[in-house]
PDB file as gemmi writes it, atoms N, CA and C in Angstrom:
CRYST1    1.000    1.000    1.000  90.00  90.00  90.00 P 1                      
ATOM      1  N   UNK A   1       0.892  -1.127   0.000  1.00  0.00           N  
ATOM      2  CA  UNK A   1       0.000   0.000   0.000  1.00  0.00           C  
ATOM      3  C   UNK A   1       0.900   1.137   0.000  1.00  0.00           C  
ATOM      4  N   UNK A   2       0.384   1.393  -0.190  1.00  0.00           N  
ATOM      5  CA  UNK A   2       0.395   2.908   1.364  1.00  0.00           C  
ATOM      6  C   UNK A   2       0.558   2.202   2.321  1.00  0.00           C  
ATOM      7  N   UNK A   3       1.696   2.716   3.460  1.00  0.00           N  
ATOM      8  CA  UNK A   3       1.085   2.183   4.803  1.00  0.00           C  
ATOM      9  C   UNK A   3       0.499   2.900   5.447  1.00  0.00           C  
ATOM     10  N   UNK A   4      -0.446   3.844   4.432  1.00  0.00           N  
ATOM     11  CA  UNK A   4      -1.477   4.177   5.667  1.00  0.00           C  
ATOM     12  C   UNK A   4      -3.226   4.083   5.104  1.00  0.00           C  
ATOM     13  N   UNK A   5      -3.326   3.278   3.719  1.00  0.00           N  
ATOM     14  CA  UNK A   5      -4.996   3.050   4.148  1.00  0.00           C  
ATOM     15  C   UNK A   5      -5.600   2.042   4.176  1.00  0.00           C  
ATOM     16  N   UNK A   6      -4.837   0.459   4.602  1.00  0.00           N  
ATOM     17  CA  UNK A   6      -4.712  -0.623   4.975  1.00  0.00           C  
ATOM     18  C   UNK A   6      -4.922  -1.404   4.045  1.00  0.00           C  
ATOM     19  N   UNK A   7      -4.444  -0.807   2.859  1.00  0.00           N  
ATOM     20  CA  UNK A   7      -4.718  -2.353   1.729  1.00  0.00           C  
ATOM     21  C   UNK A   7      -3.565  -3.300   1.748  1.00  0.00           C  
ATOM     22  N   UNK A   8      -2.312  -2.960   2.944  1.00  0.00           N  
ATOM     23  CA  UNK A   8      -1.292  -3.993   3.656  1.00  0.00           C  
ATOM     24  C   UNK A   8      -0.146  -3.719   2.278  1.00  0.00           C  
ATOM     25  N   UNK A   9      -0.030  -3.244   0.887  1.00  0.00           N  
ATOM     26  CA  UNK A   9       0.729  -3.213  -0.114  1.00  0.00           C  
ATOM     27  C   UNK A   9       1.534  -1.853   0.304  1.00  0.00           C  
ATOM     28  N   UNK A  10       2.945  -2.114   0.936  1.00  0.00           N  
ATOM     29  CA  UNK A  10       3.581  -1.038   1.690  1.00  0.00           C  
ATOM     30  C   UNK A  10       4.503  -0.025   0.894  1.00  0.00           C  
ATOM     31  N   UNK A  11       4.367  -0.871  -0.843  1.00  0.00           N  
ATOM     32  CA  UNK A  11       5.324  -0.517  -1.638  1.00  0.00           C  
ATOM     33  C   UNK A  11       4.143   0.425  -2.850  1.00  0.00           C  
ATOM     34  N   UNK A  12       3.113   0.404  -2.577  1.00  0.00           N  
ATOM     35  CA  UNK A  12       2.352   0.935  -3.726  1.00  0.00           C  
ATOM     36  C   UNK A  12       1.389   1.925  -3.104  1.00  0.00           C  
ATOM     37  N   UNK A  13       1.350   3.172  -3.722  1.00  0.00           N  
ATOM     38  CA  UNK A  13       1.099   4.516  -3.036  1.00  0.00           C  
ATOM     39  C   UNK A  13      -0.306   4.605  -4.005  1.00  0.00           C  
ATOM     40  N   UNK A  14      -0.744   3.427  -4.338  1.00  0.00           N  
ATOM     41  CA  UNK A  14      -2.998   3.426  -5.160  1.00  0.00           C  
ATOM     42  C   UNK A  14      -2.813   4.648  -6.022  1.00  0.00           C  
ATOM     43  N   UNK A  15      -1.603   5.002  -6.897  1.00  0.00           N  
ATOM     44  CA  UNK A  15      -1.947   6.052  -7.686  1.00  0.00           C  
ATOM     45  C   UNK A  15      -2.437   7.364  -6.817  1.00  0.00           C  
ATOM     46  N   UNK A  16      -1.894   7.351  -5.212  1.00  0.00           N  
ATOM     47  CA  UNK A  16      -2.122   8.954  -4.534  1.00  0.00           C  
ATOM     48  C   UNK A  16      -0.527   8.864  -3.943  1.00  0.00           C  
ATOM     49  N   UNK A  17       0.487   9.451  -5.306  1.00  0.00           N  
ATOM     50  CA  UNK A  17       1.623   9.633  -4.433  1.00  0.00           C  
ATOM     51  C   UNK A  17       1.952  10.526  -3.405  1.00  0.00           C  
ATOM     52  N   UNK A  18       0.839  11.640  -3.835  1.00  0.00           N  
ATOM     53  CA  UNK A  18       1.053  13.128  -3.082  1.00  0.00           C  
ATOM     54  C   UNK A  18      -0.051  12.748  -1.540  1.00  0.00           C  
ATOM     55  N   UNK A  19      -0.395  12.063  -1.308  1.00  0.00           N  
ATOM     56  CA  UNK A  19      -1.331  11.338  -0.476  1.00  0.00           C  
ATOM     57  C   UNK A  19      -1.257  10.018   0.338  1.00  0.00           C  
ATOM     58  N   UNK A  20      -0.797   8.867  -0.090  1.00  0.00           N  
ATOM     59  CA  UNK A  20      -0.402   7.880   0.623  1.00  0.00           C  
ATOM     60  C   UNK A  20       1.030   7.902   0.605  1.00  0.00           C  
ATOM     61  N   UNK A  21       1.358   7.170   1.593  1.00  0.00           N  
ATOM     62  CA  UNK A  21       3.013   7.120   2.714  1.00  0.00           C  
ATOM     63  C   UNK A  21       3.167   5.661   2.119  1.00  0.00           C  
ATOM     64  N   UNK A  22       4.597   5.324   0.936  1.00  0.00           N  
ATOM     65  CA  UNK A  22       5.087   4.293   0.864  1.00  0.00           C  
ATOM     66  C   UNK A  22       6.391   3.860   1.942  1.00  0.00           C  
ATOM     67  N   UNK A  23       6.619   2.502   1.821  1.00  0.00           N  
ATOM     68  CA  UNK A  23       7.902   2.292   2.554  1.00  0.00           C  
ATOM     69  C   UNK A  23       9.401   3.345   1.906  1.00  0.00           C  
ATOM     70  N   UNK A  24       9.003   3.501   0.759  1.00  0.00           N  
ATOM     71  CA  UNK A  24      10.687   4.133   0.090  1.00  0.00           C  
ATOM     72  C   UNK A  24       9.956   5.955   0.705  1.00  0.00           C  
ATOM     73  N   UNK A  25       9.283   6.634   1.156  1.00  0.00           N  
ATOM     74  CA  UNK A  25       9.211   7.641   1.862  1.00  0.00           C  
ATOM     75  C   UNK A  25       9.430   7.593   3.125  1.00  0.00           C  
ATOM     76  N   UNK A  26       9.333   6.081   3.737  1.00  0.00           N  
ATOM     77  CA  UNK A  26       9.901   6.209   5.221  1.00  0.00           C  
ATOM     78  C   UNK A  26      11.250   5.977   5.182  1.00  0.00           C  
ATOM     79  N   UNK A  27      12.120   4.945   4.140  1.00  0.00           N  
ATOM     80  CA  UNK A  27      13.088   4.654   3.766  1.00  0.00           C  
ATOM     81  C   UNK A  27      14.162   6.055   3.266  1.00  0.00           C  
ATOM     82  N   UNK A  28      13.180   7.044   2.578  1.00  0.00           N  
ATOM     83  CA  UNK A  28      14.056   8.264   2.522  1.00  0.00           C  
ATOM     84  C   UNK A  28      14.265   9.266   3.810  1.00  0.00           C  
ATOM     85  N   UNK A  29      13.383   9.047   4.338  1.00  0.00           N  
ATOM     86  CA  UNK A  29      13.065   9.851   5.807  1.00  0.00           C  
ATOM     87  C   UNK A  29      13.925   9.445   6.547  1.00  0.00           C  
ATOM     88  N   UNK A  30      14.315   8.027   6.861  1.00  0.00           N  
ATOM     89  CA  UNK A  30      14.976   7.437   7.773  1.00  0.00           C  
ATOM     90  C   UNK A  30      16.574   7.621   7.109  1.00  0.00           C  
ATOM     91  N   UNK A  31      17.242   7.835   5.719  1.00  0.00           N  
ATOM     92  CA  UNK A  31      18.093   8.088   5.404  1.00  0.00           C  
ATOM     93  C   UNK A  31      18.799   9.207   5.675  1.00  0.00           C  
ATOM     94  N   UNK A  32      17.389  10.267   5.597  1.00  0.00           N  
ATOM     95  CA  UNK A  32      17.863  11.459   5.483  1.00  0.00           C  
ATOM     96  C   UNK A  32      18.002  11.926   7.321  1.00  0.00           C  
ATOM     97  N   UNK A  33      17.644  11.430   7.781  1.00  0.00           N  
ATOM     98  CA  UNK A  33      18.146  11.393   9.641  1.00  0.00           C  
ATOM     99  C   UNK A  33      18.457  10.574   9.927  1.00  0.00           C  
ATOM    100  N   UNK A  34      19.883  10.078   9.648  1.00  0.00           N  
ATOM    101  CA  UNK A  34      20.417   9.169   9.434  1.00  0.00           C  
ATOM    102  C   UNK A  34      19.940   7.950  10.208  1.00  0.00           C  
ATOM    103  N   UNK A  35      18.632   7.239  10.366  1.00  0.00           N  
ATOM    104  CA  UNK A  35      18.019   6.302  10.818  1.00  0.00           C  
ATOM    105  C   UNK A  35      17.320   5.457  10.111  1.00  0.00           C  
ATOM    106  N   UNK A  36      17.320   4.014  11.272  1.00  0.00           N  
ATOM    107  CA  UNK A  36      16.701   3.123  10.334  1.00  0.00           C  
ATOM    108  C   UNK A  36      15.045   3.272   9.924  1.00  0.00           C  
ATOM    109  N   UNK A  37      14.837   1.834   9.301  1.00  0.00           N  
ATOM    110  CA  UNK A  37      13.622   2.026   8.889  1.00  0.00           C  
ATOM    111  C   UNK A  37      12.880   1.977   9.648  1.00  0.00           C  
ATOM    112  N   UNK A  38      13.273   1.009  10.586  1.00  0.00           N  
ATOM    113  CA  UNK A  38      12.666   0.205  12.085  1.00  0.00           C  
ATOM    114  C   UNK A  38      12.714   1.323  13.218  1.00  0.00           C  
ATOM    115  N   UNK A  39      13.845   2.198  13.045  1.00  0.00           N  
ATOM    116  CA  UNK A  39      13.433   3.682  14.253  1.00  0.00           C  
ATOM    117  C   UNK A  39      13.071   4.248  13.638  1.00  0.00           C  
ATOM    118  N   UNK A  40      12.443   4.928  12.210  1.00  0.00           N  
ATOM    119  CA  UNK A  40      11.676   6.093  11.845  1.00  0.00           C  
ATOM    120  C   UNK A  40      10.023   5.723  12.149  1.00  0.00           C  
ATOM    121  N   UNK A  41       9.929   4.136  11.762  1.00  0.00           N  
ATOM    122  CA  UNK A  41       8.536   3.689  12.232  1.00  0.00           C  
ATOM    123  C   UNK A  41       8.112   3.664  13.205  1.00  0.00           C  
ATOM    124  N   UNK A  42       9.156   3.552  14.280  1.00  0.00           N  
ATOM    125  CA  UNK A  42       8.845   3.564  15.730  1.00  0.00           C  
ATOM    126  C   UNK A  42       8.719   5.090  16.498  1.00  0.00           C  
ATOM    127  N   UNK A  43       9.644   6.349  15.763  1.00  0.00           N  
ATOM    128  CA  UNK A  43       9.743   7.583  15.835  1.00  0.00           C  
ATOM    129  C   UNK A  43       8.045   7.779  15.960  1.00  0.00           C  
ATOM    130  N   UNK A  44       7.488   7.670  15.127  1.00  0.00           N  
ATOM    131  CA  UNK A  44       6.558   7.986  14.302  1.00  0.00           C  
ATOM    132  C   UNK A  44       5.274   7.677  15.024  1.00  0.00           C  
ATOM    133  N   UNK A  45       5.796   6.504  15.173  1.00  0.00           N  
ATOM    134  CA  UNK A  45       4.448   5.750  16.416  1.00  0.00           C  
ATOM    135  C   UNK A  45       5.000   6.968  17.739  1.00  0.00           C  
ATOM    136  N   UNK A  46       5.804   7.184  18.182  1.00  0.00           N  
ATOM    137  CA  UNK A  46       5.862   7.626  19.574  1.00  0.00           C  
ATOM    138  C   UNK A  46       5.653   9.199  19.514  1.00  0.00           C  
ATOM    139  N   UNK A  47       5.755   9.826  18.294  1.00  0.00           N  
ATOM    140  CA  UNK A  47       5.466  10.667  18.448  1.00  0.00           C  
ATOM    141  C   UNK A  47       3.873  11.261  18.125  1.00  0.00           C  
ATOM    142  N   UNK A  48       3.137  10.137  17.311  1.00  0.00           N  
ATOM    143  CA  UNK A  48       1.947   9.756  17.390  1.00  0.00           C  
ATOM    144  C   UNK A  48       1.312  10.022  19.113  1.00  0.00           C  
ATOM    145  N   UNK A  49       1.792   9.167  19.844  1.00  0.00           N  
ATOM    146  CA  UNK A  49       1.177   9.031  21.193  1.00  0.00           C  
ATOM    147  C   UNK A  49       1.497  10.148  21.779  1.00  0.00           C  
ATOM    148  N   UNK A  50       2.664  11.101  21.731  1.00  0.00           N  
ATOM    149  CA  UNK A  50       2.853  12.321  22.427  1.00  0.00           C  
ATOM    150  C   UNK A  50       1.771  13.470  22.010  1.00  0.00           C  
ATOM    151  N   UNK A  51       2.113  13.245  20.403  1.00  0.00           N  
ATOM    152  CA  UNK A  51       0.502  14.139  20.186  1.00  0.00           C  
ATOM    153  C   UNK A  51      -0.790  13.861  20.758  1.00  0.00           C  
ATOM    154  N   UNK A  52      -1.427  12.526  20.732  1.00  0.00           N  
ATOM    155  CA  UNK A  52      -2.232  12.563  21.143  1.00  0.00           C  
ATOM    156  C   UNK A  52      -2.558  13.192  22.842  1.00  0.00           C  
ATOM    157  N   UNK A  53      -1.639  13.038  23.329  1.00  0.00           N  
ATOM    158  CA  UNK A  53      -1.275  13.505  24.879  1.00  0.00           C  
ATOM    159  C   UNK A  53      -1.604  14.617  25.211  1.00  0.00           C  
ATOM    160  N   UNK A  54      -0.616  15.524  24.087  1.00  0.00           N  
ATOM    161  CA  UNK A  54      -0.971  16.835  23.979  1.00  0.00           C  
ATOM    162  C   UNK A  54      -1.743  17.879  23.672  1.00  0.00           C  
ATOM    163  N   UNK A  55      -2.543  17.095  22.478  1.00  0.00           N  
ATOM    164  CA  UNK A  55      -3.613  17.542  21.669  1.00  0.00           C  
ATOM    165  C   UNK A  55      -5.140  16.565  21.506  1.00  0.00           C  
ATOM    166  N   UNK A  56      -5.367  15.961  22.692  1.00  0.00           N  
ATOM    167  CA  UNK A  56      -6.597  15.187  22.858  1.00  0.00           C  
ATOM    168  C   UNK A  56      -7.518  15.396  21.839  1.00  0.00           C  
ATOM    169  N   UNK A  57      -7.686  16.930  21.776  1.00  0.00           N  
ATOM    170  CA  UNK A  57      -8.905  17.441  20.956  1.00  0.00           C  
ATOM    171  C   UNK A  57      -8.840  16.984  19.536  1.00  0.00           C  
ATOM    172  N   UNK A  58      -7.552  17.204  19.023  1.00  0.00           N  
ATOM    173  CA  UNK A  58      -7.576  16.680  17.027  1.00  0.00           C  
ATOM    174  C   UNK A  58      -7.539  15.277  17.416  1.00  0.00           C  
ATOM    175  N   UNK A  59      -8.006  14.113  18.301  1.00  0.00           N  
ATOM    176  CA  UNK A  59      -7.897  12.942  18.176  1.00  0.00           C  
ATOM    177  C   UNK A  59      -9.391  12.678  18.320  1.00  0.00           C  
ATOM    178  N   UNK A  60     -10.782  12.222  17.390  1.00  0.00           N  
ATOM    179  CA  UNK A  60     -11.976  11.499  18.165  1.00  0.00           C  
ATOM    180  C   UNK A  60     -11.634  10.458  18.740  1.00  0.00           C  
ATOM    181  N   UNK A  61     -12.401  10.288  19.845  1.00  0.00           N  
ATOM    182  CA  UNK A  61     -12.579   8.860  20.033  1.00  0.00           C  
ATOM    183  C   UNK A  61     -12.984   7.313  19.888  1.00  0.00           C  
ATOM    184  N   UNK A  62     -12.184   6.907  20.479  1.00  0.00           N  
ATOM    185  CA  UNK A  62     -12.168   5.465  19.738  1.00  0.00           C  
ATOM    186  C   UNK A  62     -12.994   5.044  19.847  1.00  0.00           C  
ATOM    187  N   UNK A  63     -13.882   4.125  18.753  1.00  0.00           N  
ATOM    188  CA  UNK A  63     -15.606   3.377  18.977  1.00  0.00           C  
ATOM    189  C   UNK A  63     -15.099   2.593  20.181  1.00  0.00           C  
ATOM    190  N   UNK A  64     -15.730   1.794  20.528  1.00  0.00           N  
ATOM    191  CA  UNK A  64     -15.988   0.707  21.282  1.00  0.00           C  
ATOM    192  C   UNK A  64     -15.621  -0.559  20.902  1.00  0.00           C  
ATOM    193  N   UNK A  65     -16.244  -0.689  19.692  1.00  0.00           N  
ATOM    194  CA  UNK A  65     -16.063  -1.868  18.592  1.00  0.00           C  
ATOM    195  C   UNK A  65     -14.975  -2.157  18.132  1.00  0.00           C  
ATOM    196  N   UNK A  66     -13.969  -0.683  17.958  1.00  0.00           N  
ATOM    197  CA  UNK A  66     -12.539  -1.218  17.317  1.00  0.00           C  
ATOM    198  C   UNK A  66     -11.662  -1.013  18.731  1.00  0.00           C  
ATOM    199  N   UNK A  67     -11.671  -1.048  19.900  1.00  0.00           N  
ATOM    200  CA  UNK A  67     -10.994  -1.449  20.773  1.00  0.00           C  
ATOM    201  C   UNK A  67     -10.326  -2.982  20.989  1.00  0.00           C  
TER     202      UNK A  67                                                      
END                                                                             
């Protein structure tokens, strides 16, 4: 995909390059600060959770169902 609109294909951006996140954009990201692929993904997640911390409000809440 994209790895971000779960069709799991991490290498193919569905024809929205300017829009979905391939692996070779985390792969350049992680080059270009000189880090791996495995700490830019994890960067990413943690700074995910700090936002949410910080900024509750741009996050809705989670159904019930997808808990």
């Amino acid at each position: 995909m994209c790895l971000n609109c779960g069709c799991m294909r991490a290498h193919d951006d569905m024809g929205k390059p300017d829009i979905n996140i391939t692996y070779e954009d985390i792969k350049r990201a992680a080059a270009g600060n000189d880090m791996t692929v495995e700490d830019t993904l994890s960067m990413i997640a943690r700074t995910g959770e700090q936002d949410r911390r910080e900024h509750p409000a741009e996050y809705p809440p989670t159904p019930a169902a997808a808990r």
